[in-house]
C-alpha positions in Angstrom: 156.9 97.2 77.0 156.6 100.9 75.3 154.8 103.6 77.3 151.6 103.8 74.8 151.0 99.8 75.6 151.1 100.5 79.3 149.2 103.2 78.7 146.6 101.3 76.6 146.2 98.8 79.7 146.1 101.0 82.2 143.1 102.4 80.1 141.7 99.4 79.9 141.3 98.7 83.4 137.7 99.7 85.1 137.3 100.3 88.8 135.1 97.8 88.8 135.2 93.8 88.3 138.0 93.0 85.8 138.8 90.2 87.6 135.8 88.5 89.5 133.7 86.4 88.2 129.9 87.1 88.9 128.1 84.2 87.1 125.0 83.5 89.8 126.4 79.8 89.7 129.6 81.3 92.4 126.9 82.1 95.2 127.2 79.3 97.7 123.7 77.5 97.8 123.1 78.0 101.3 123.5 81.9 100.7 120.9 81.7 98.3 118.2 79.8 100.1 115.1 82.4 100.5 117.5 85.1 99.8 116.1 88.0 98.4 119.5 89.3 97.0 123.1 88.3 97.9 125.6 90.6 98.1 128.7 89.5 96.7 131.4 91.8 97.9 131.1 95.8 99.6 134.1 97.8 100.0 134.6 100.7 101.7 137.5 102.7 102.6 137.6 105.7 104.1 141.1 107.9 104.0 141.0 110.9 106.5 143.3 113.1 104.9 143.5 115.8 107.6 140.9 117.3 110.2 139.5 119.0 107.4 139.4 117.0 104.6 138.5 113.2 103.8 138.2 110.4 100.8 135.7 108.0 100.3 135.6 105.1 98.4 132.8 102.4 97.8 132.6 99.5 95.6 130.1 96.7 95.5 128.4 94.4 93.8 124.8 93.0 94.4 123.4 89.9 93.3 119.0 90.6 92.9 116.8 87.4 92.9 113.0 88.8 92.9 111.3 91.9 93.2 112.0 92.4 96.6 115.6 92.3 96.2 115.6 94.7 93.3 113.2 97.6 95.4 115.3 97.1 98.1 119.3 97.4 96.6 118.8 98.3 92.6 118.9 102.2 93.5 122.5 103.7 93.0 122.6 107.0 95.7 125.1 109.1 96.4 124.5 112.5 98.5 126.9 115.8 98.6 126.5 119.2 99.3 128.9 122.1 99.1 131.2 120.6 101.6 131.6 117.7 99.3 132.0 116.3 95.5 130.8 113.2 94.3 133.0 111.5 91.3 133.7 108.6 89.3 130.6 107.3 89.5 130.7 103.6 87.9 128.0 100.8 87.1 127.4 97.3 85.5 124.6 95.3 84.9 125.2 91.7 84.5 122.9 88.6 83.3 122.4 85.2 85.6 125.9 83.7 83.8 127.9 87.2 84.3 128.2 88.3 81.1 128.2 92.0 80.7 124.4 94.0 79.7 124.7 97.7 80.2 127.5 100.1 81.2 126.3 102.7 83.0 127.1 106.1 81.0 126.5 109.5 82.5 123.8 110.6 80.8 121.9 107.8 82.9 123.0 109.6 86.2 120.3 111.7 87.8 121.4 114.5 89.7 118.4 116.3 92.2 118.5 119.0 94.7 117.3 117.6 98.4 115.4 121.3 98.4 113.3 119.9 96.0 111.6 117.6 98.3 110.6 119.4 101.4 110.4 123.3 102.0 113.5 125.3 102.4 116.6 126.0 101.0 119.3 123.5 101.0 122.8 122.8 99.0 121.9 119.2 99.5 121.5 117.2 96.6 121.5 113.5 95.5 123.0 111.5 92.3 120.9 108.6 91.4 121.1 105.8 89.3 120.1 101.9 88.4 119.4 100.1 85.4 115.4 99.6 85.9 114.4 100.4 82.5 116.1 97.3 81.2 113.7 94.2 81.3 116.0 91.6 81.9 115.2 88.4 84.0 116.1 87.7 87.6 118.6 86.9 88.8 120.6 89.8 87.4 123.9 91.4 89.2 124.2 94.9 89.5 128.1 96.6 90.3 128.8 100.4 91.3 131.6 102.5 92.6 132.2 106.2 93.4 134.5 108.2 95.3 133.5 111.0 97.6 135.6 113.9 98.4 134.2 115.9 101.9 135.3 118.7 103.7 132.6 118.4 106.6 134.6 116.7 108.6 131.5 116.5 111.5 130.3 113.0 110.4 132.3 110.0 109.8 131.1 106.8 107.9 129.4 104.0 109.6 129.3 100.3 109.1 126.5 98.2 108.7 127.2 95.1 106.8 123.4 94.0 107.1 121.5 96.4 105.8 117.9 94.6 105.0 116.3 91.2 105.7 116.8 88.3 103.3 119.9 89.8 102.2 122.7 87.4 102.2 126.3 88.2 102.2 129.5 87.0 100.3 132.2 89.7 101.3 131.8 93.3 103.2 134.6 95.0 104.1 135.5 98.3 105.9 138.8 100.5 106.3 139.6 103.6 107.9 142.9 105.1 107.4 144.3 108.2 108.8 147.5 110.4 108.2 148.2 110.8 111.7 144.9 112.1 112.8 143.4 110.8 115.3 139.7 109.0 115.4 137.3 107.1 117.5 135.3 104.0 116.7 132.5 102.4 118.7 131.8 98.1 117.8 128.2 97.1 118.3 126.5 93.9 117.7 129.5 92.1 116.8 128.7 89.1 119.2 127.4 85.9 117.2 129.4 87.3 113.9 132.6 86.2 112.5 133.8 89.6 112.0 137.2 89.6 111.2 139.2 92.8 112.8 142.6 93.4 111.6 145.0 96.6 112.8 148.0 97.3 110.4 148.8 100.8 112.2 147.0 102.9 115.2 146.2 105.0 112.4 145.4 101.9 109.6 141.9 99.4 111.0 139.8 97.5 108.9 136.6 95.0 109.6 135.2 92.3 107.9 133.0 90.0 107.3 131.7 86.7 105.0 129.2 84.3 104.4 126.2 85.4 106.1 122.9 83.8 105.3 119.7 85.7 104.5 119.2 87.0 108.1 116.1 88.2 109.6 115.2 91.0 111.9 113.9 90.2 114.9 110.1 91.6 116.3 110.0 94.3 118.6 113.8 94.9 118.6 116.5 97.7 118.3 118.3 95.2 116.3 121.4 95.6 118.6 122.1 92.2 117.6 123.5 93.5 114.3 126.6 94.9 113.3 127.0 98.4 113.6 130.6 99.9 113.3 130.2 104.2 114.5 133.1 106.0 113.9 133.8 109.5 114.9 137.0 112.5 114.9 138.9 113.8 117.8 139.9 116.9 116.3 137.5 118.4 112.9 137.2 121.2 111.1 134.4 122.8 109.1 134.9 126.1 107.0 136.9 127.2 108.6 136.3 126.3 112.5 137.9 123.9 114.7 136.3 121.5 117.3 137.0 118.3 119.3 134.4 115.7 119.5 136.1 113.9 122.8 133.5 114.5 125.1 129.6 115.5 125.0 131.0 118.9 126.6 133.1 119.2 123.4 130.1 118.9 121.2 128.6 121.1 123.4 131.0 123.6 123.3 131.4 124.2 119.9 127.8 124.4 118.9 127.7 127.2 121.8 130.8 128.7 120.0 129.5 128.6 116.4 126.0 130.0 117.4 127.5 132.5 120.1 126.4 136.2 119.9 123.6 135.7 117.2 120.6 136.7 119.7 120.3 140.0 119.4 116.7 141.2 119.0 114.9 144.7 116.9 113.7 146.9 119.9 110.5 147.0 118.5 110.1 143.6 118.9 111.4 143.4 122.9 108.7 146.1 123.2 105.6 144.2 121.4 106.7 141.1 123.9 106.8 143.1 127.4 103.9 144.7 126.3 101.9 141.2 126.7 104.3 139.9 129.6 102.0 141.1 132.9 103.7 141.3 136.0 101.2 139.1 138.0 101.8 136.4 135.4 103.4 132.9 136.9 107.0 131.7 135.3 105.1 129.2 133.3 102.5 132.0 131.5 105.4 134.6 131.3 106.7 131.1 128.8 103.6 130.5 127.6 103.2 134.3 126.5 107.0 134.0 124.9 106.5 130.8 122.9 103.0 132.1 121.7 104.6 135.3 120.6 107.3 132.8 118.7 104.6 131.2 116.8 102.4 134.1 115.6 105.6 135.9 113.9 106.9 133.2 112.6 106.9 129.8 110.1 109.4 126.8 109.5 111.6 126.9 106.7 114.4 124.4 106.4 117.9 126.5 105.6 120.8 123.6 104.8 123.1 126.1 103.1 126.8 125.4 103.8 128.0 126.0 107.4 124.1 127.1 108.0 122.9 123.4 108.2 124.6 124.0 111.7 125.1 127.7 112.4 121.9 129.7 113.1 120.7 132.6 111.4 121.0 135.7 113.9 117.2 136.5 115.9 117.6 139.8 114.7 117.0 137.9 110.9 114.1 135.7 111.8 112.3 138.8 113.7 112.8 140.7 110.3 112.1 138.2 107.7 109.5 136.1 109.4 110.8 132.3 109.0 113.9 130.0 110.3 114.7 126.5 110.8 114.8 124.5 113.9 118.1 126.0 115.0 117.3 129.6 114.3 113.3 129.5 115.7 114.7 127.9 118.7 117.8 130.5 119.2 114.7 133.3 118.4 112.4 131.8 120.8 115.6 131.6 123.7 116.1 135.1 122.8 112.7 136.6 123.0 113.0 134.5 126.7 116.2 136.4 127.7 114.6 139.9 127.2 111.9 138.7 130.0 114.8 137.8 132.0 114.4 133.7 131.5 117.0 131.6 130.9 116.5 128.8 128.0 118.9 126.2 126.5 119.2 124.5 123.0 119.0 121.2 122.9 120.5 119.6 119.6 118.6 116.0 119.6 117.3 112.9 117.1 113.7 113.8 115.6 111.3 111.4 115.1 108.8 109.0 116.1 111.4 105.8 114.9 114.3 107.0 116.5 117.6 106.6 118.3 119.0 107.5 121.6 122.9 108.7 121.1 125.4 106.4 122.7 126.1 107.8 125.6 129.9 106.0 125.9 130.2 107.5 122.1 130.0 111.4 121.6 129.3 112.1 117.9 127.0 114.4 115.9 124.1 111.7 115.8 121.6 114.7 115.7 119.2 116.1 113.2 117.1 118.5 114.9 117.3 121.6 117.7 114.3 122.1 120.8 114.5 124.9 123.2 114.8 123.4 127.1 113.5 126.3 130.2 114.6 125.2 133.4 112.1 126.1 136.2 111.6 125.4 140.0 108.6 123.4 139.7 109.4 121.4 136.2 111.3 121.6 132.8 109.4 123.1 129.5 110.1 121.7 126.5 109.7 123.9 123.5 109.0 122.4 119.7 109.8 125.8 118.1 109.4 124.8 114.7 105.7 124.3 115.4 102.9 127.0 115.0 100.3 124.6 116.3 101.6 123.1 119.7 100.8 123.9 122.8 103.9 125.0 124.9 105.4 121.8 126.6 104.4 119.6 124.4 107.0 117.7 122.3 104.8 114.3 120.9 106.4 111.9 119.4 108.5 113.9 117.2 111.0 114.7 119.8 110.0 112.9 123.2 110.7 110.3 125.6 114.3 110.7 124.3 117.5 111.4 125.3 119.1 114.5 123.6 122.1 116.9 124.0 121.4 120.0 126.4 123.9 123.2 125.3 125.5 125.8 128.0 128.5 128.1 126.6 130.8 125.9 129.1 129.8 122.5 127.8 126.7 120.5 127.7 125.0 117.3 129.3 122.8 114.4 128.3 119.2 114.8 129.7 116.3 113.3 128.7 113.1 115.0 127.7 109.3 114.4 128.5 108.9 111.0 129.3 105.2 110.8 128.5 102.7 108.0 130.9 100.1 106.0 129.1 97.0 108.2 130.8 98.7 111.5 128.8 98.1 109.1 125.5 95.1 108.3 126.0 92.1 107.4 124.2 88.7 107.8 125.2 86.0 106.5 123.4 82.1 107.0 125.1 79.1 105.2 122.4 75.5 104.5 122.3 74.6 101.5 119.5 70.7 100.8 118.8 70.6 97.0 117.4 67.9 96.3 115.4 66.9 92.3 114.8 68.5 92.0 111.1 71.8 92.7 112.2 71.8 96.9 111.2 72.3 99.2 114.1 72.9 103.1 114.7 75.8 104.4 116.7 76.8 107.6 118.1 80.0 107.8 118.8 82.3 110.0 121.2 85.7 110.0 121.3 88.8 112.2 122.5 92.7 111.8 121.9 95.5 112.9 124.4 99.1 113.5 123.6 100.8 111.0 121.3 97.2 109.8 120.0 96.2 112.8 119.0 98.9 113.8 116.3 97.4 112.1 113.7 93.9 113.7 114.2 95.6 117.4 114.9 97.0 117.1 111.9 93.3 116.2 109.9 91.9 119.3 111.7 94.4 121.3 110.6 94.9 120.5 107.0 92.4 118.3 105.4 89.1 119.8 103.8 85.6 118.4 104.7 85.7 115.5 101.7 89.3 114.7 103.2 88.3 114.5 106.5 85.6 112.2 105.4 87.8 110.0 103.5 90.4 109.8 107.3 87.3 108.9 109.1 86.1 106.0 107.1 89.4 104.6 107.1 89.8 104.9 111.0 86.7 103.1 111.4 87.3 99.6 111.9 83.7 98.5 110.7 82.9 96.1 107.6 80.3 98.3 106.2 78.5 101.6 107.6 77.4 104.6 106.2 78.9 108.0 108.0 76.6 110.8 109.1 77.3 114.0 110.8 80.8 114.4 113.0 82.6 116.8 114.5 86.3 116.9 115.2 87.7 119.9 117.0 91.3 120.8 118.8 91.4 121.8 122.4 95.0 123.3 123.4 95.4 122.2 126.8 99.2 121.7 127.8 98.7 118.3 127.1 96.7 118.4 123.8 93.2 117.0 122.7 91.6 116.4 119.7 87.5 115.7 119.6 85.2 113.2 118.0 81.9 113.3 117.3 80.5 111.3 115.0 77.0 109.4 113.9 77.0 106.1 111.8 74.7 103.6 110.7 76.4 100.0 110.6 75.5 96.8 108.4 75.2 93.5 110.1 77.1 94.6 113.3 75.7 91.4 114.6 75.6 88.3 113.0 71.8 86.6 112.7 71.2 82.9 112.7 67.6 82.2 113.4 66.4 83.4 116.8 70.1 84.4 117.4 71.9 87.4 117.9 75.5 87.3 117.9 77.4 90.5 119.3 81.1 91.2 119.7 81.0 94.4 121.7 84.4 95.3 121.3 83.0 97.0 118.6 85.5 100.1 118.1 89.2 99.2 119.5 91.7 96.6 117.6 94.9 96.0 119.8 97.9 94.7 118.3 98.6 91.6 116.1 100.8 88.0 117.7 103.6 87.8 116.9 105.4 84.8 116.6 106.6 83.2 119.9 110.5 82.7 119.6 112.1 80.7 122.1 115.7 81.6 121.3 115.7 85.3 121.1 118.9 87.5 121.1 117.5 90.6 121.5 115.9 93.1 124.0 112.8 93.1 123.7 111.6 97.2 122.8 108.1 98.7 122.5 108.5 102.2 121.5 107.2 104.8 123.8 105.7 106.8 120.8 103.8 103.8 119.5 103.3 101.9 122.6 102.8 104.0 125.8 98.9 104.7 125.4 96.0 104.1 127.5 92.8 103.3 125.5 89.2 103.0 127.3 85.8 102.3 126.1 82.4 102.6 126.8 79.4 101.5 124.9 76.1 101.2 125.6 73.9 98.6 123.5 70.2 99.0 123.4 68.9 95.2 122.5 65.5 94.7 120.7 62.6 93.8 122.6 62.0 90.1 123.5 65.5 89.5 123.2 67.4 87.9 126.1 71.0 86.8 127.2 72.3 83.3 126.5 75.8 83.4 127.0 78.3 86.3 127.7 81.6 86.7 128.4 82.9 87.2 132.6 84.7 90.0 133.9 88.3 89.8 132.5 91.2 91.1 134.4 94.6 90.8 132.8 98.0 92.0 134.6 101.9 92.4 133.7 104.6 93.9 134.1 103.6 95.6 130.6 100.6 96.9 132.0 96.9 96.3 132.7 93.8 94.8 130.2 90.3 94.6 132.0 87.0 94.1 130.1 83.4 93.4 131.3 79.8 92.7 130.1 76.8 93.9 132.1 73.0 93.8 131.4 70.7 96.3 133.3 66.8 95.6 131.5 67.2 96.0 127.2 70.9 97.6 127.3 74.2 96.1 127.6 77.0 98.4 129.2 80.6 96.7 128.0 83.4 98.6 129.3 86.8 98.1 128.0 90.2 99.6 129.5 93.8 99.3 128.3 97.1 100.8 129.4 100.6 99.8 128.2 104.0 101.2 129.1 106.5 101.2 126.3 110.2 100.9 127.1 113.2 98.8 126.7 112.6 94.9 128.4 114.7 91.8 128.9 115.1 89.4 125.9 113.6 86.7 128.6 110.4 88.8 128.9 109.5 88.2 125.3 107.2 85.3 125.7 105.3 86.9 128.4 104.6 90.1 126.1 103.2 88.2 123.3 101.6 86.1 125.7 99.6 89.3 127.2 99.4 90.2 123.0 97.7 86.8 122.9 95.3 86.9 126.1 93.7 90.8 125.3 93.1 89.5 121.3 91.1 86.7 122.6 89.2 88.8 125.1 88.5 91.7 122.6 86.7 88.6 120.2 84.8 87.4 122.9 81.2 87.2 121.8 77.5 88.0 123.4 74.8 85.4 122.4 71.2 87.1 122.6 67.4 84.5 122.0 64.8 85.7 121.2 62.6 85.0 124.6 59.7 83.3 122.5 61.7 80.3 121.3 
């Protein structure tokens, strides 16, 4: 064969599917029953070249039955940054027999910065693709593959195989291969899974897996009974500077290393700050003093430039210019502290209210965010520094009742942050309610939000005008037709933070009217939340997230009934108890009012699998309490 024929084949041959065939009629039936999409094979394998470089490459190919399949796996993404390149990016679009539609070309490649999408400054951008201005007929296969080149050699690849419900799988394969460097990898949810392991070489792993039907999620889960494959360096490098990721301590240790001597402060500034530091002032107001200080002379501005995603900006360069990111506000805020003679730690942790603890057996960089942790002799503060609007202590749901990473220069430790109880979420709702005999009624209504329950409303205070506002408040109120009057909603920074209601309605058929009959529910202003479905074979913990499900929600609303009216039939007392927490309810009549009381208090957490049926059974019991009705006659009948 002459060298230009080779060459001509060689050519010829795509990184993608020269040889499969992707005709729809090659899926297995029972892969396709209720399947959303199937995927029919995903390759990755990842080459670590050295501890400071690495190779990617991905191919797969994706099999879309209905709308839900295509919103869910159509979109081609592929993220880099200055660390990294992105190249030979390759697509297909296929019809239900397999026969070739579109190539992809590169003038149907997006390419956006990340900066573009929140505020700051970041190198991060995105290349995006798919094929969804074609109007072609489901089912339809869609087939990419790109390579990725990284020199942030921080953050390794991860595994999951399942990556949304009613997705069904053909083939998904993982490799990692080094050149004698060495790495770490952590196998979770692998039970129940023919995943198939293979090791060629300490250095040379792969995982595996096939035929997996259309699986779905289960309620109120961590979904630990997926598989998740973490992998991680030993030794890395990143522009320039070295690190081990053995140990928590080693993490530790080189954040303390890259951020070391970048604290030092303008003198003008230490001055302005001992100015307002008194000396009969207690450890916590000296903090309080400090962090309030933080907040007036500064503002949050994401910086993900190069080694700066991780390395701080010096204090000296946030006093000056006025802004930082979480890392740098927080290494401001520790050194502001220092001048006063207080010692404060960064803590690198997950941000969110959906989030995950690290593994604890598994050190890795599993972090997106940085807090500020002040040790004291009476209790810990917790400092969000990248907010201008919290009281000092308070973390929310953004970064508590978490575990995250505390840094010293000689190491660092796990600890876990505010652990917030249901009475610091609470609700609080007081109301008066005027019935009138065709079912209309005024209210006024009272309310105040603690802690995690008051985010939401913090957040309308600060930011929304008076027509906005409007618009939050008739969406928050659970009645089927009212007209709103006056309210009032206020902030009160207490260390634990509040938000007030006020607020004046007139309601529509409140009750319902049949004849002499008045037919009240008085759990007129609280919802709880929906049954699930009772599953007797469940393979998961069961988990109610702290920031959604530790609250503690109480009512009290006074009814004036119309004249002549008496009570036919109301509801008794109801006490309900478990090891999820406490509902009680109750009904009394004093002369033309009705007093109905309603109290609530839940502790989220992490419960055995086997407790599952009780929690949806509790779920169950409150839902039929809160519809429980009141049955008023007219006393002339």
């Amino acid at each position: 064969m002459t060298k230009v024929a080779l060459l001509i084949i060689v050519a010829s041959l795509s990184n993608l599917s020269f040889a499969q065939d992707l005709a729809v009629s090659q899926i297995p039936e029972e892969l396709m029953e209720s399947a959303d999409a199937v995927i029919r094979f995903d390759k990755t394998e990842f080459l670590i070249e050295s501890t400071k470089e690495s190779n990617t490459k991905r191919h797969w190919a994706i099999t879309i039955m209905n709308a839900r399949g295509a919103e869910e796996h159509e979109l081609f993404r592929a993220y880099y940054d200055d660390f990294s390149k992105v190249r030979k990016i390759e697509g297909i679009l296929y019809d239900a027999q397999g026969k070739e539609i579109k190539n992809l070309r590169g003038k149907d490649v997006e390419d956006y910065a990340l900066s573009g999408f929140s505020e700051g400054v970041s190198d991060g951008r995105v290349k995006v693709a798919d094929f969804s201005n074609l109007n072609i007929d489901y089912p339809y296969t869609i087939e990419f593959s790109y390579e990725k080149q990284d020199k942030n050699m921080l953050f390794f690849p991860s595994w999951v195989p399942i990556t949304a419900e009613k997705t069904a799988i053909m083939s998904s394969e993982f490799s990692i291969e080094s050149k004698e460097v060495p790495f770490r990898v952590k196998e979770n949810g692998m039970t129940g899974f023919d995943v198939v392991k293979k090791t060629a070489h300490p250095f040379i792993k792969s995982w595996s897996l096939e035929n997996v039907k259309p699986f779905k999620y289960e309620g109120y889960s961590q979904n630990e009974d997926v598989p998740h494959l973490v992998t991680a360096p030993s030794l890395f490098e990143i522009d320039g500077y070295k690190g081990e990721m053995n140990s928590w301590s080693d993490i530790g240790k080189f954040y303390a290393e890259l951020n070391s001597k970048r604290d030092e402060l303008p003198e003008e500034q230490i001055a302005k700050l001992k100015q307002l530091i008194k000396p009969e002032m207690s450890f916590e107001e000296k903090v309080k003093t400090t962090y309030e200080f933080m907040q007036s002379h500064t503002r949050y501005m994401s910086i993900q430039l190069g080694i700066g995603g991780w390395q701080t900006m010096t204090a000296k360069s946030v006093a000056e210019r006025g802004y930082g990111d979480c890392k740098a506000l927080t290494n401001y805020t520790i050194a502001l502290l220092k001048t006063i003679d207080i010692k404060a730690y960064p803590v690198i942790i997950s941000a969110g209210k959906n989030f995950s603890n690290p593994l604890e057996d598994f050190p890795n960089m599993s972090f997106n965010h940085v807090i500020a942790c002040v040790p004291s002799v009476k209790d810990t503060i917790w400092l969000e520094c990248t907010s201008q609007t919290n009281p000092a202590g308070f973390l929310g749901s953004f970064t508590g009742n978490r575990k995250g990473l505390l840094v010293k220069s000689e190491g660092a430790e796990l600890v876990n942050t505010i652990q917030y109880s249901p009475q610091e979420n609470f609700q609080k709702r007081t109301a008066e309610v005027w019935l009138k005999e065709d079912g209309n009624a005024k209210l006024k209504i009272a309310s105040s939000y603690g802690g995690i329950q008051q985010s939401r409303r913090a957040d309308v205070v600060d930011s929304y005008n008076h027509d906005e506002q409007i618009k939050f408040l008739k969406g928050s109120i659970d009645l089927a037709s009212f007209e709103l009057g006056d309210f009032k909603l206020e902030k009160i920074k207490n260390k634990i933070p509040e938000v007030t209601e006020d607020v004046s309605l007139t309601a529509r058929k409140l009750v319902a009217v049949s004849g002499k009959r008045l037919f009240l529910k008085p759990n007129i202003l609280s919802g709880f939340y929906g049954t699930p479905l009772n599953k007797e074979d469940r393979k998961t913990n069961l988990y109610l997230n702290p920031n959604i499900y530790t609250v503690e929600d109480s009512d009290v609303i006074l009814f004036h009934i119309p004249e002549g009216y008496k009570t036919e039939k109301s509801p008794k007392p109801i006490l309900l108890e478990s090891p999820f927490g406490v509902y009680a309810s109750e009904v009394k009549r004093e002369g033309n009012t009705l007093n109905y009381t309603r109290k609530v208090s839940v502790k989220g957490g992490t419960y055995d699998k086997s407790m599952y049926s009780e929690w949806v059974d509790f779920l169950k019991a409150i839902n039929r309490a809160d519809k429980q009705r009141v049955v008023f006659l007219n006393g002339d009948t």
